[in-house]
MMTF fields as JSON, N, C-alpha, C and O atoms, coordinates in Angstrom:
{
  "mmtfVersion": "1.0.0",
  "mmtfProducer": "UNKNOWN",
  "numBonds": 495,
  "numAtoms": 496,
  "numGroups": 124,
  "numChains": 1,
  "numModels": 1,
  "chainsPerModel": [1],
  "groupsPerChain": [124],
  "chainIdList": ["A"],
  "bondAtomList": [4, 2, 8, 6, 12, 10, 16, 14, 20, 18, 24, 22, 28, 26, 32, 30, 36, 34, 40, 38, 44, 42, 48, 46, 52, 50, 56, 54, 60, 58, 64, 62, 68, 66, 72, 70, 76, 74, 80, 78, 84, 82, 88, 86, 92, 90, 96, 94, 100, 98, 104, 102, 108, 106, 112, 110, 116, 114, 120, 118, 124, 122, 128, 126, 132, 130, 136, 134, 140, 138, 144, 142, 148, 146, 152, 150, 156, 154, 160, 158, 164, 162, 168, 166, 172, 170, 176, 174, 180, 178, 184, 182, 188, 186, 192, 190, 196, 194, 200, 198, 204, 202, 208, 206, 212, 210, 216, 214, 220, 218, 224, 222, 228, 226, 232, 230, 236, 234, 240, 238, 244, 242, 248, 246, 252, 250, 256, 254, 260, 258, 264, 262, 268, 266, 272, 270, 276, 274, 280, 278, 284, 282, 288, 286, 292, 290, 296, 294, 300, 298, 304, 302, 308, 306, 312, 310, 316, 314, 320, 318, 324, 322, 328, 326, 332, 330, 336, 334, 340, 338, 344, 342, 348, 346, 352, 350, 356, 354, 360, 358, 364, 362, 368, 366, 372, 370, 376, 374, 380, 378, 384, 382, 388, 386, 392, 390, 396, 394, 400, 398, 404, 402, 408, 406, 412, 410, 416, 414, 420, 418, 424, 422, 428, 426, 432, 430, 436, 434, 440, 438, 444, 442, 448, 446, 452, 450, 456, 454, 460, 458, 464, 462, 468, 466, 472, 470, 476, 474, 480, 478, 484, 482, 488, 486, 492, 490],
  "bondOrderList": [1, 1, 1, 1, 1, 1, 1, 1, 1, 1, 1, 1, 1, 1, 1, 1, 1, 1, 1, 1, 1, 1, 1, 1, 1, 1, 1, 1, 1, 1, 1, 1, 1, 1, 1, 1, 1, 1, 1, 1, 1, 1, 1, 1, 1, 1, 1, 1, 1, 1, 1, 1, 1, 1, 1, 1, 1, 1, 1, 1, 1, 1, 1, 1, 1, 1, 1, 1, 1, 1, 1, 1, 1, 1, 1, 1, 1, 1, 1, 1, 1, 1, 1, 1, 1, 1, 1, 1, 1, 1, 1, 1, 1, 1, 1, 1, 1, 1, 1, 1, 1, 1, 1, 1, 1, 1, 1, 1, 1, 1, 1, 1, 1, 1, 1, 1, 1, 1, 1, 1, 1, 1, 1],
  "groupList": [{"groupName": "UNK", "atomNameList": ["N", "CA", "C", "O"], "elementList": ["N", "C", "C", "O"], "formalChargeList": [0, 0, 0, 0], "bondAtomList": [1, 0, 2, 1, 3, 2], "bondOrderList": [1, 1, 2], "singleLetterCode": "X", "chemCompType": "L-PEPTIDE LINKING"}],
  "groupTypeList": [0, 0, 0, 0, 0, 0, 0, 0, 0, 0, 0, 0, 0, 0, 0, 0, 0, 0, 0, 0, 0, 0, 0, 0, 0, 0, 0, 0, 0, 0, 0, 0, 0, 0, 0, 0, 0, 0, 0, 0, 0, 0, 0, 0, 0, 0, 0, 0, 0, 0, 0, 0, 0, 0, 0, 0, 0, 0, 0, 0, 0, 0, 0, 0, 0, 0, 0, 0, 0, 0, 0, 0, 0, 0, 0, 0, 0, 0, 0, 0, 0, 0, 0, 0, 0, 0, 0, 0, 0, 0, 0, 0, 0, 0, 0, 0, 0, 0, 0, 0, 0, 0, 0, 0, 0, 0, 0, 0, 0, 0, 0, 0, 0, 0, 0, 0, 0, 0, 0, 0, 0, 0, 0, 0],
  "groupIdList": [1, 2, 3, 4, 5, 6, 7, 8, 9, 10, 11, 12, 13, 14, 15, 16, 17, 18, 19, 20, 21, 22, 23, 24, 25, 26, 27, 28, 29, 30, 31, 32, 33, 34, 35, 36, 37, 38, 39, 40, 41, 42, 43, 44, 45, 46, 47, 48, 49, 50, 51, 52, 53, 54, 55, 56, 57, 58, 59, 60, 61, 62, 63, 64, 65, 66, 67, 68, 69, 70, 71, 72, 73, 74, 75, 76, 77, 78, 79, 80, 81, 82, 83, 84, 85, 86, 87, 88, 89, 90, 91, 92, 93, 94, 95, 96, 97, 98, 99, 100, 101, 102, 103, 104, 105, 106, 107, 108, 109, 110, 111, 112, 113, 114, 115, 116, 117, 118, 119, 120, 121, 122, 123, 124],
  "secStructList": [7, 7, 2, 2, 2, 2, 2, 2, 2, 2, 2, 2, 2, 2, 2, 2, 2, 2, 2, 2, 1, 7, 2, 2, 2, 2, 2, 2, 2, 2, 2, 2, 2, 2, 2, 2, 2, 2, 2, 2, 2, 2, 2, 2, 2, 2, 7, 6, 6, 1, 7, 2, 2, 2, 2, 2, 2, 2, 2, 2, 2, 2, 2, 6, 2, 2, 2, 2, 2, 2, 2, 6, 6, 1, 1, 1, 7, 7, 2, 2, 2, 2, 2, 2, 2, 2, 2, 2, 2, 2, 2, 2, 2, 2, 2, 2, 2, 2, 2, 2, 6, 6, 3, 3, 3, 3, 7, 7, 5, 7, 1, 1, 1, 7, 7, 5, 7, 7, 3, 3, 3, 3, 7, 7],
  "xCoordList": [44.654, 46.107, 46.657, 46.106, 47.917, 48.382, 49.454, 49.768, 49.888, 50.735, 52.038, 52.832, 52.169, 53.636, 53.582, 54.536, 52.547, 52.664, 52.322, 52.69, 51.711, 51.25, 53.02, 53.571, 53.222, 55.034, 55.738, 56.192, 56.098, 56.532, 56.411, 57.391, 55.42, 54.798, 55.246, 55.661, 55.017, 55.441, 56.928, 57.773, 57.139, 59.092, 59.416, 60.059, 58.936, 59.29, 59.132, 59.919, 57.806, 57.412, 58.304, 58.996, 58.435, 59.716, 61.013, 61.794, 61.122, 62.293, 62.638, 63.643, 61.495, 60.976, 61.422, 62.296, 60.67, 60.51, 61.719, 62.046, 62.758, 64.131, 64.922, 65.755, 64.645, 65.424, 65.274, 66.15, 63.631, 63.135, 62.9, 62.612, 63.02, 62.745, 63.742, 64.417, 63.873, 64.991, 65.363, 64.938, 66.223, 66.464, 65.641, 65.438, 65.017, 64.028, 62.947, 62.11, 62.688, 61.468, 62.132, 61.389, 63.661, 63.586, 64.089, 64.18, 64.263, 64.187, 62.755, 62.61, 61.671, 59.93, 59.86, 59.617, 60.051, 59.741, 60.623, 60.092, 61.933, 62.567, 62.469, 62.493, 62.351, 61.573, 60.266, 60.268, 59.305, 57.877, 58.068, 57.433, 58.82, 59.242, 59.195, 58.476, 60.438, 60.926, 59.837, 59.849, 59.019, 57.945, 56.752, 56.145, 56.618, 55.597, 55.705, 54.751, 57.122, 57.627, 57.545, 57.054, 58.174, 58.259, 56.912, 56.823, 55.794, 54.237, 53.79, 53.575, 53.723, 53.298, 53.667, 52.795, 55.429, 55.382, 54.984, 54.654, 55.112, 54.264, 52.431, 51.944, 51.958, 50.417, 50.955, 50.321, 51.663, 51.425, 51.795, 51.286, 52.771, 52.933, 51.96, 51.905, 51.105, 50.038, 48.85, 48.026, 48.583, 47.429, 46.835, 46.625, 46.606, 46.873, 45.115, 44.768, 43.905, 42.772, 42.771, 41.698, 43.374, 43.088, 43.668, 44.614, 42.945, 43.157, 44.565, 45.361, 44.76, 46.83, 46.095, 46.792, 44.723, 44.62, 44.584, 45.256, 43.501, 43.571, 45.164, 45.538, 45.929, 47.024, 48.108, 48.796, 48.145, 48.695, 47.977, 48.547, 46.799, 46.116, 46.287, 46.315, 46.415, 46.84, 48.144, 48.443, 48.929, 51.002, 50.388, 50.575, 50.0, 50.198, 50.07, 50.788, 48.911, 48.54, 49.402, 49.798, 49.626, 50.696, 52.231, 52.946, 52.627, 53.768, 53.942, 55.067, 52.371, 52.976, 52.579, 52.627, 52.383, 51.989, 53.369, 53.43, 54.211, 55.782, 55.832, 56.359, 55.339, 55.946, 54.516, 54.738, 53.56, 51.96, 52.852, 52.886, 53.297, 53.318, 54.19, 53.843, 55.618, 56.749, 56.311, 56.601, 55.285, 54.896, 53.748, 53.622, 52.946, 52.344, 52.829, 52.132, 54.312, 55.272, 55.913, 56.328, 56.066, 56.774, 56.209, 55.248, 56.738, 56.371, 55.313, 54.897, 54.889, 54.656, 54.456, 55.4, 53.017, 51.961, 52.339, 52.213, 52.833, 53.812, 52.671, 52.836, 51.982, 51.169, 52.216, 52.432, 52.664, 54.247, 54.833, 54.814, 55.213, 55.821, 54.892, 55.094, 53.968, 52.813, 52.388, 51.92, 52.49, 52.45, 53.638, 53.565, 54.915, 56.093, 55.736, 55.892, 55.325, 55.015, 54.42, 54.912, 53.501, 51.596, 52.13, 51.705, 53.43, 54.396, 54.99, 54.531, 55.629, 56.445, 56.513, 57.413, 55.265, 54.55, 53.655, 53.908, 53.027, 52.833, 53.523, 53.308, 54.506, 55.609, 56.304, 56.642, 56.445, 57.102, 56.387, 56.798, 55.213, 54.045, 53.753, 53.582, 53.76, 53.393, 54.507, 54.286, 55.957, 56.776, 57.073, 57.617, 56.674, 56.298, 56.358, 57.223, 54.391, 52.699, 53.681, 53.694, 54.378, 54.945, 55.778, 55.631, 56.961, 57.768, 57.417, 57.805, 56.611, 56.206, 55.311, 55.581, 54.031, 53.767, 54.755, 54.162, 55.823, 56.41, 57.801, 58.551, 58.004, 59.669, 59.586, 59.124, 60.222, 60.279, 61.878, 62.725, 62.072, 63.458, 63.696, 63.175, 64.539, 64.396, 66.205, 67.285, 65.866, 67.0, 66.831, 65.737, 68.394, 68.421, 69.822, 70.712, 69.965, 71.356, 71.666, 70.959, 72.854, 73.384, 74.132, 74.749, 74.193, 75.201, 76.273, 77.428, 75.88, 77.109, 77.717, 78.935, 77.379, 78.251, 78.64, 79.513, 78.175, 78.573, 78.443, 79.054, 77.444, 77.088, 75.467, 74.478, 75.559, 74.075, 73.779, 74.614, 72.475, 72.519, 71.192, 70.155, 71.257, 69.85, 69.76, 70.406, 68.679, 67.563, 66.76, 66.007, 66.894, 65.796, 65.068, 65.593, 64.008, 63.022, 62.148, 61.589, 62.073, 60.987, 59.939, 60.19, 58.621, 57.407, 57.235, 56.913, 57.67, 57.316, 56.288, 56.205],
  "yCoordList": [13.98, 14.122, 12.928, 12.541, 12.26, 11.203, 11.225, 12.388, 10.571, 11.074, 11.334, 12.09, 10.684, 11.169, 12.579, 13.269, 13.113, 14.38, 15.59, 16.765, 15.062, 15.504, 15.734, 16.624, 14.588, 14.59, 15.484, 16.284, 15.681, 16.455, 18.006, 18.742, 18.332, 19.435, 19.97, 21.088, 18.873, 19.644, 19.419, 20.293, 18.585, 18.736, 20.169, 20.749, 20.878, 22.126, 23.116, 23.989, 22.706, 24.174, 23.858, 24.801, 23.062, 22.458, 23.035, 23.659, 22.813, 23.681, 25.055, 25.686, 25.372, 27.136, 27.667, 28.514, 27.03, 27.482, 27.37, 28.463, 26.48, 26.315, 27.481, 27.939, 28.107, 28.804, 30.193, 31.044, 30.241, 31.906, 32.185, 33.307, 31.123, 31.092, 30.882, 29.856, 32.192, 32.605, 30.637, 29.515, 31.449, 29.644, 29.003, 27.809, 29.694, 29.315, 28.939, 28.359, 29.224, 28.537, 27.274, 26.412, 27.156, 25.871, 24.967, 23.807, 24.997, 24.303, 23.822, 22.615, 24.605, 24.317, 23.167, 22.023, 23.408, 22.754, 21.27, 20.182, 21.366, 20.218, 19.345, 18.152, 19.807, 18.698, 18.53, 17.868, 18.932, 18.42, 17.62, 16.566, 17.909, 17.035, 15.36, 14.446, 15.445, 14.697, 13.202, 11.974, 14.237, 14.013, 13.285, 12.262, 13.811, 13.649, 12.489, 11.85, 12.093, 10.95, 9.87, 8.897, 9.854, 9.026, 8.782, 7.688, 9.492, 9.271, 8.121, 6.933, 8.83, 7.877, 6.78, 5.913, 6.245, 5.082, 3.986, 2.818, 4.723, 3.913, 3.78, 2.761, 4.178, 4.405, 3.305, 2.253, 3.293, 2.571, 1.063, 0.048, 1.114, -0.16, -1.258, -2.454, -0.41, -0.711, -0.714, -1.114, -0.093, 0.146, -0.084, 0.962, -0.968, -1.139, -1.237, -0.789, -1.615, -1.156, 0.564, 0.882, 1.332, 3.363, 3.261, 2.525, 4.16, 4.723, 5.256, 5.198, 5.642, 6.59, 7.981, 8.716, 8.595, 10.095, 10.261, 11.042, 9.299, 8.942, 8.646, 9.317, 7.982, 7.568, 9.085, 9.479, 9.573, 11.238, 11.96, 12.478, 12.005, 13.109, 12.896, 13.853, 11.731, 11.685, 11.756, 11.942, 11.611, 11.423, 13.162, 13.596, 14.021, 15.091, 16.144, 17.068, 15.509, 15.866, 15.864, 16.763, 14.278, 14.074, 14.51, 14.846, 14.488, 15.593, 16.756, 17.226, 17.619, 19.096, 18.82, 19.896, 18.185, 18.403, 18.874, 19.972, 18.318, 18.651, 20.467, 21.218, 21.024, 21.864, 22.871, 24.081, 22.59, 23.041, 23.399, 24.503, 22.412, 22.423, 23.543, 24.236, 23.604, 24.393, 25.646, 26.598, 25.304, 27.626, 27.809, 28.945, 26.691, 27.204, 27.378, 27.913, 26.915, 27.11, 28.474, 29.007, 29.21, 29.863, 31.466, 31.302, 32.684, 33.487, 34.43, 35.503, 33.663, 34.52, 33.558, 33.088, 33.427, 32.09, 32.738, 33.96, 32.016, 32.376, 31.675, 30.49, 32.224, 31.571, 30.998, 29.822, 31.928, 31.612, 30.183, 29.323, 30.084, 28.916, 27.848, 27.072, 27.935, 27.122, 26.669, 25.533, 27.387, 26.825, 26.177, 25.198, 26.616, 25.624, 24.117, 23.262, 23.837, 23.23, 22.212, 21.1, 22.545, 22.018, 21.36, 20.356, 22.52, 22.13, 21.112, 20.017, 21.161, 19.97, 18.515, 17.73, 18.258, 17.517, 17.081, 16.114, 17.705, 17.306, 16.343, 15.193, 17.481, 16.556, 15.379, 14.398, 15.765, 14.029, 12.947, 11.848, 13.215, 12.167, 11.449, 10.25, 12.529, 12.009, 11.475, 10.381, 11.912, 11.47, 9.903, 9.092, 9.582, 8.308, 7.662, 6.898, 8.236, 7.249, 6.623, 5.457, 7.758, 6.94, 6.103, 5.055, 6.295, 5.42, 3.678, 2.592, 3.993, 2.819, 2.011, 0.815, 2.614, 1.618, 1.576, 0.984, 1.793, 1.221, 0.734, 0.273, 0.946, -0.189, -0.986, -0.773, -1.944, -2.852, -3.425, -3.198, -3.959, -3.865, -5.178, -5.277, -6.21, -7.636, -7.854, -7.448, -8.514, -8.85, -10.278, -10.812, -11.039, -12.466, -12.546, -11.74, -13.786, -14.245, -15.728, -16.643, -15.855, -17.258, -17.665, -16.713, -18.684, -19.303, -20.001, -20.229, -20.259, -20.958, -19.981, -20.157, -18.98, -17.968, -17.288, -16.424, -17.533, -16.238, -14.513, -13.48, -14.809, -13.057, -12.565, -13.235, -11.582, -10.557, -9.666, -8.843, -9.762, -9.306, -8.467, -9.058, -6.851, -6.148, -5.359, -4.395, -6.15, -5.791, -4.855, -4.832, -3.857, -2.971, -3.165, -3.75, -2.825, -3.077, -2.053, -1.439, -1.897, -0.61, -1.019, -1.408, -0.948, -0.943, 0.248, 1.407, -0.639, 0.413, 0.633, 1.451],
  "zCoordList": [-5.27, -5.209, -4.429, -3.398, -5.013, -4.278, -3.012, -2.756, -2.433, -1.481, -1.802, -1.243, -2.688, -3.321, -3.55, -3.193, -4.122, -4.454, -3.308, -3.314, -2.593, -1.246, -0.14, 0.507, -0.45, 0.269, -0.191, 0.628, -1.736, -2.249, -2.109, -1.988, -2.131, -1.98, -0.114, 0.19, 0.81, 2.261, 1.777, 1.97, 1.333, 1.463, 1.306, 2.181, 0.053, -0.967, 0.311, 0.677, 0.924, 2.01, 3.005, 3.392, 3.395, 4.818, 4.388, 5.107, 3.393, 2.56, 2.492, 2.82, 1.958, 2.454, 3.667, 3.845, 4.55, 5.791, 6.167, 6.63, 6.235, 6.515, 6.154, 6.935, 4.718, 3.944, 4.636, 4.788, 5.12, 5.214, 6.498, 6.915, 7.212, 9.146, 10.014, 10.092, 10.899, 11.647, 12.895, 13.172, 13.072, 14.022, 14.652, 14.432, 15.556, 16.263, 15.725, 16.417, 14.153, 13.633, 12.888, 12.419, 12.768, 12.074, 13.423, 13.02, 14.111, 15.598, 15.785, 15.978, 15.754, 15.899, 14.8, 15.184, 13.54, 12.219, 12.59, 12.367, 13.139, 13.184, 13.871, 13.57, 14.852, 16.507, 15.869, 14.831, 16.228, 15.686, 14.424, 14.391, 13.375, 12.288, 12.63, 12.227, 13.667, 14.218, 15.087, 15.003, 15.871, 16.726, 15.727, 16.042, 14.847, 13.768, 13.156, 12.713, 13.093, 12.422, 12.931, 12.357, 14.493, 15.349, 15.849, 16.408, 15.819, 15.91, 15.027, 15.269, 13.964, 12.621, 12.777, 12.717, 13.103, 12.789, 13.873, 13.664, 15.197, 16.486, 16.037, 16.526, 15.654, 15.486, 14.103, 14.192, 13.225, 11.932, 12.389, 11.915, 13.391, 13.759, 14.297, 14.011, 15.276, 16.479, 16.351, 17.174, 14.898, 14.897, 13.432, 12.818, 12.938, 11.351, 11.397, 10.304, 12.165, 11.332, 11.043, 10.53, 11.173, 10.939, 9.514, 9.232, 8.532, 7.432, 7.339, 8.276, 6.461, 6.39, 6.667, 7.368, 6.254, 7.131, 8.158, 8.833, 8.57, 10.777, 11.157, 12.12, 10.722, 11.125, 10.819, 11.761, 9.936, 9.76, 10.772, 11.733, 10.586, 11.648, 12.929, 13.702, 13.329, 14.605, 15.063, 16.243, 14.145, 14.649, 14.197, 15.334, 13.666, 13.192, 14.952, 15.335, 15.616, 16.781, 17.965, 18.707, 17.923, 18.703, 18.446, 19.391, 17.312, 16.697, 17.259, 17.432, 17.762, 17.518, 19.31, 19.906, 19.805, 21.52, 22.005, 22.56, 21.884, 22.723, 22.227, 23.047, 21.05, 20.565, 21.283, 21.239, 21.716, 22.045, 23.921, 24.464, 24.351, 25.461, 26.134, 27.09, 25.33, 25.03, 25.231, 25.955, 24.125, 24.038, 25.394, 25.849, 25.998, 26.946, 28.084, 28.947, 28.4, 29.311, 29.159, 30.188, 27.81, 27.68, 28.643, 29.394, 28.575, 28.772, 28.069, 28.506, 26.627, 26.1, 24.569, 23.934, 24.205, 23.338, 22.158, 22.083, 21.129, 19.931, 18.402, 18.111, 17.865, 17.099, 15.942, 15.648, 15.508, 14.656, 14.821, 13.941, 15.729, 16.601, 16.09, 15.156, 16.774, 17.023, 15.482, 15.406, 14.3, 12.713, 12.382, 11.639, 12.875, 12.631, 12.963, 12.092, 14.042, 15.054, 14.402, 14.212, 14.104, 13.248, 11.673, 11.1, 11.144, 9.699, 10.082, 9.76, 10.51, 10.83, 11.141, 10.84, 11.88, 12.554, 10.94, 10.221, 10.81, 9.61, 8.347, 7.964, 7.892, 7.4, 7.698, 7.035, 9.0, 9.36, 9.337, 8.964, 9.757, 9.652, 8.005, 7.785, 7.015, 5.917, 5.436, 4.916, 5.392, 5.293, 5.813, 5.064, 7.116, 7.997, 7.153, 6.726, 6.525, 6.261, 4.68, 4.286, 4.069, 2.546, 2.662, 2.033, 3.529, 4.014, 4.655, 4.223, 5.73, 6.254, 5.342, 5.238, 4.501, 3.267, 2.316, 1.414, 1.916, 0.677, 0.82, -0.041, 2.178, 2.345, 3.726, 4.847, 3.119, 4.515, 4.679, 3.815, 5.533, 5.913, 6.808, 7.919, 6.246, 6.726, 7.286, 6.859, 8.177, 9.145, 8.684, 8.501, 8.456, 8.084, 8.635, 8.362, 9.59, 10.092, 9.923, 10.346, 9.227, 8.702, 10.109, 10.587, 10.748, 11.608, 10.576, 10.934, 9.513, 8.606, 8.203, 8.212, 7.836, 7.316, 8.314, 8.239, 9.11, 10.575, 9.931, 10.206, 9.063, 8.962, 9.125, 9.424, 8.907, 9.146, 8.13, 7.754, 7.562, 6.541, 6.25, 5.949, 6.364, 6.423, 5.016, 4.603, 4.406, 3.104, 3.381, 4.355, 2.371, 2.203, 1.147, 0.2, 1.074, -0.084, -0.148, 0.76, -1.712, -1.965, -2.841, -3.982, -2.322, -3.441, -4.198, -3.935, -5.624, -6.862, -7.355, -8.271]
}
C-alpha cells in the first residue's frame, strides 16, 4: 500500500473520530495531530539518512508524548484518550512524511523589482 493511500485512509478515520468523539476526544486527536506534524517535519528536516517509517514512527512517538504526559498527570489514566492521542499523532506525521517529500516551497527576492515572491511546488 502506498502512502497516498495510507494518508487517505487516516484522513477518513480522523474524520470519523471527529464526527463520533465527544470534545475531549477531538481535542486528544487535534493536539497530538498537531504534535505529530510538527515532529515529522523537525526529524525530516535533520535527519535525512532515516527511512519515511523511522521518520513517522518516531514524530508518531514524539506526537503522542505531550498527550502520554497529560493523562499521567491527570487524576485518572484514560486508555480512550491515550488512542486519540496515538491517532492523531499518527496522522499528522504521515500527513508531514507526504507533504515534506512532494512540495517544496522557494523564497526569491528581486531588489529591481522590489518584490518577494513564494513558489510552491508539487511532485507529481
Amino acid at each position: 500500500m502506498n502512502l497516498k493511500k495510507i494518508i487517505l485512509s487516516f484522513s477518513v478515520f480522523g474524520l470519523t473520530i471527529l464526527n463520533a468523539g465527544d470534545s475531549n476526544s477531538v481535542k486528544h486527536y487535534g493536539f497530538s495531530a498537531v504534535f505529530g506534524f510538527a515532529s515529522e517535519t523537525i526529524i525530516h528536516k535533520n535527519f535525512t539518512q532515516l527511512g519515511d517509517i523511522e521518520k513517522v514512527s518516531y514524530a508518531t512517538i514524539l506526537g503522542s508524548t505531550p498527550g502520554l504526559i497529560k493523562e499521567l498527570t491527570d487524576d485518572k489514566f484514560s486508555n480512550e484518550d491515550m488512542a486519540f492521542n496515538f491517532a492523531g499523532a499518527l496522522t499528522g506525521a504521515l500527513l508531514s512524511n507526504y507533504l515534506n517529500n512532494n512540495t517544496s516551497i522557494f523564497v526569491t527576492h528581486s531588489q529591481e523589482e522590489k518584490s518577494t515572491k513564494i513558489n510552491l511546488a508539487y511532485n507529481f
